[in-house]
N, C-alpha and C positions, 0 to 999 in steps of 0.2 A: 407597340404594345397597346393592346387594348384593356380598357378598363369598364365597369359596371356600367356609368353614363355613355359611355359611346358601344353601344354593343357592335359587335363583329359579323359585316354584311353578309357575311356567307351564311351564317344561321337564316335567316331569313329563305335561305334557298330549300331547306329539309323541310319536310311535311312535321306540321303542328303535333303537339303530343295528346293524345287520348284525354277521355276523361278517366277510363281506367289507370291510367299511367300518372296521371297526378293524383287521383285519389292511393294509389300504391306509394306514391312517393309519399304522400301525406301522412299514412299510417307507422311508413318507416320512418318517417321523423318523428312522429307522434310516442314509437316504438322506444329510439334511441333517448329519446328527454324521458320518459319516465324511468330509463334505464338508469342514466348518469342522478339524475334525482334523490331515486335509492340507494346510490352510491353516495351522494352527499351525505344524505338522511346516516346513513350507516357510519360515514367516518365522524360526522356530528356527534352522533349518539357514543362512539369510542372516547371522546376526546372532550365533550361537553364540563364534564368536571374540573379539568384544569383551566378550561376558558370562563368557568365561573369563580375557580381560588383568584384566577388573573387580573378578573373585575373587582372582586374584594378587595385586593392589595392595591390596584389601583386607584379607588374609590379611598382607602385608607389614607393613603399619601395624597391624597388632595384636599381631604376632612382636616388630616393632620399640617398641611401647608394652611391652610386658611384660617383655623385654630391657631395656628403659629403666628401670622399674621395679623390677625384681628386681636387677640394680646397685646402687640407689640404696637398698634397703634393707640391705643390707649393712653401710652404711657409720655 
């Protein structure tokens, strides 16, 4: 099995790829990341509201733990 670091001698034997052919490959990754992006951006934007009630109530229950505790040491 070959892996990343030891690439696989036979490649070496095919003719090198264009500059065409990496700038094509470029675009189409360039392509696919802005794709999945807007797919983030989008499910973000559906769901944004409940991950900010989640930080409230989070945020509450640790106001309220250290309120609780800093009370309690007083005493």
């Amino acid at each position: 099995m070959m892996s990343f670091f030891s690439p696989d001698p036979s490649k070496h034997d095919k003719e090198p790829t264009t500059m065409a052919s990496r700038i094509l490959s470029f675009c189409f990754a360039a392509l696919l990341g802005v794709v999945l992006l807007y797919l983030a951006i989008e499910l973000l934007a559906q769901i944004w509201g409940w991950l900010v009630l989640i930080g409230v109530i989070a945020l509450g229950a640790v106001a309220a733990i250290w309120i609780y505790r800093w009370r309690s040491s007083r005493w």
